[in-house]
C-alpha positions in Angstrom: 76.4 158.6 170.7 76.2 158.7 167.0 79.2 160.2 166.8 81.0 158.0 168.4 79.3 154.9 166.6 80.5 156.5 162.8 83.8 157.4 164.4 84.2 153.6 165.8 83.3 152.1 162.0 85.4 155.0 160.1 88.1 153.3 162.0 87.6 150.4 161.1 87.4 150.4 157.8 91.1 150.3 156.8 91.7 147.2 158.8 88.4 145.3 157.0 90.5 146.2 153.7 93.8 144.5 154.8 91.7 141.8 155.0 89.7 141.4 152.0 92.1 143.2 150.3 95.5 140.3 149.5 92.7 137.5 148.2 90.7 140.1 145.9 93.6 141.5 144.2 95.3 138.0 143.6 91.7 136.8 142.0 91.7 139.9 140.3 95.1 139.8 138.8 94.4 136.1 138.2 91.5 136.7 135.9 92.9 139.8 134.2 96.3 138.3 132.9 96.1 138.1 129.3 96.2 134.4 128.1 98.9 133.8 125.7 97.3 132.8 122.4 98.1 129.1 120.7 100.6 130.3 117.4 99.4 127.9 114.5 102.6 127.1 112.1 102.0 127.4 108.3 102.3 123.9 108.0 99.6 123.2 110.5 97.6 126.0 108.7 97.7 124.6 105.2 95.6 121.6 106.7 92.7 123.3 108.6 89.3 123.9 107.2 87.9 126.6 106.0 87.2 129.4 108.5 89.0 128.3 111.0 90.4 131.3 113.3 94.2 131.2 113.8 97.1 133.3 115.3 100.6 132.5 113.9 103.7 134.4 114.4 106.1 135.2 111.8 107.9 137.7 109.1 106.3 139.3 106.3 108.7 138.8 103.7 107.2 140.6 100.3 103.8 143.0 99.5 102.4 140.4 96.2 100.2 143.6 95.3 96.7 144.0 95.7 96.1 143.6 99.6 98.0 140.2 99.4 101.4 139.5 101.3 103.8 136.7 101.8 104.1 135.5 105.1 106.8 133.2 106.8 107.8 131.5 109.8 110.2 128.2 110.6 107.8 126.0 108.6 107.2 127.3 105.5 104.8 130.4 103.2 101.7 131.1 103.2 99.8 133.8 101.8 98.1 136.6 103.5 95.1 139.3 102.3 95.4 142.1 104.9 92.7 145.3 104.2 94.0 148.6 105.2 92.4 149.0 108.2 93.6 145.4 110.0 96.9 146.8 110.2 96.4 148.3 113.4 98.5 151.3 112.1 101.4 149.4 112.1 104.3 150.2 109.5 106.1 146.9 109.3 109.3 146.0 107.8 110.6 142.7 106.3 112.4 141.6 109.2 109.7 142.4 111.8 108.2 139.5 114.0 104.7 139.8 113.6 101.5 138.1 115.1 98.8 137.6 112.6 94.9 136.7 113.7 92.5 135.4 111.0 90.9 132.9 109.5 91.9 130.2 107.0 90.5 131.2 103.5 90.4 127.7 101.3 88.5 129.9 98.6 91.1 129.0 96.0 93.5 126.4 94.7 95.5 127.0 98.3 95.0 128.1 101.5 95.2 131.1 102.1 94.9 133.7 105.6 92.1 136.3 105.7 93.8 138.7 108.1 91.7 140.4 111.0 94.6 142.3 112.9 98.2 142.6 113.0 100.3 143.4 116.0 103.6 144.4 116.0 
């Protein structure tokens, strides 16, 4: 009789899938899409306070020396202080499209971007 009984539910089991199964995987997919982010413009950046996080997308148009690089997009420059190791491993050329996270650095005269990571 036990047999039978584990037999019976071993049977069973594919068809309790198909039903759990469509409404899990659309939650689940749901939940694991990755959210695009909000892209701050330089011109919006130039106004935030200090600290602020923001992701902007744009061209890295010249290496200033010393860790610091000029960045553009449609609305104007801003500078950016990238360390080694926040470049992902990314070689990137002046006509790349880049996405830049960080945080606004009003430590000087004007604002610049303390870079965290830089995708490609």
């Amino acid at each position: 009789m036990k047999k039978i009984s584990v037999v019976a539910v071993l049977a069973l089991l594919p068809v309790c899938g198909a039903f759990a199964g469509p409404g899990m995987n659309k939650n689940a997919n749901n939940n694991m899409q990755k959210q695009q982010p909000t892209y701050w413009s330089v011109m919006e950046v130039v106004e935030m306070p200090d600290n602020t996080p923001v992701v902007m997308h744009g061209k890295i148009k010249q290496n200033m020396g010393e860790q610091m690089y000029l960045f553009e997009d449609s609305t104007g420059t801003i500078m950016l202080e990238i360390d080694e190791e926040d470049w992902n491993g990314n070689t990137v050329r002046v006509d790349d499209m880049v996405t830049i996270y960080g945080n606004v650095d009003k430590g000087g005269r004007v604002a610049e971007i303390d870079v965290t990571s830089v995708e490609k």
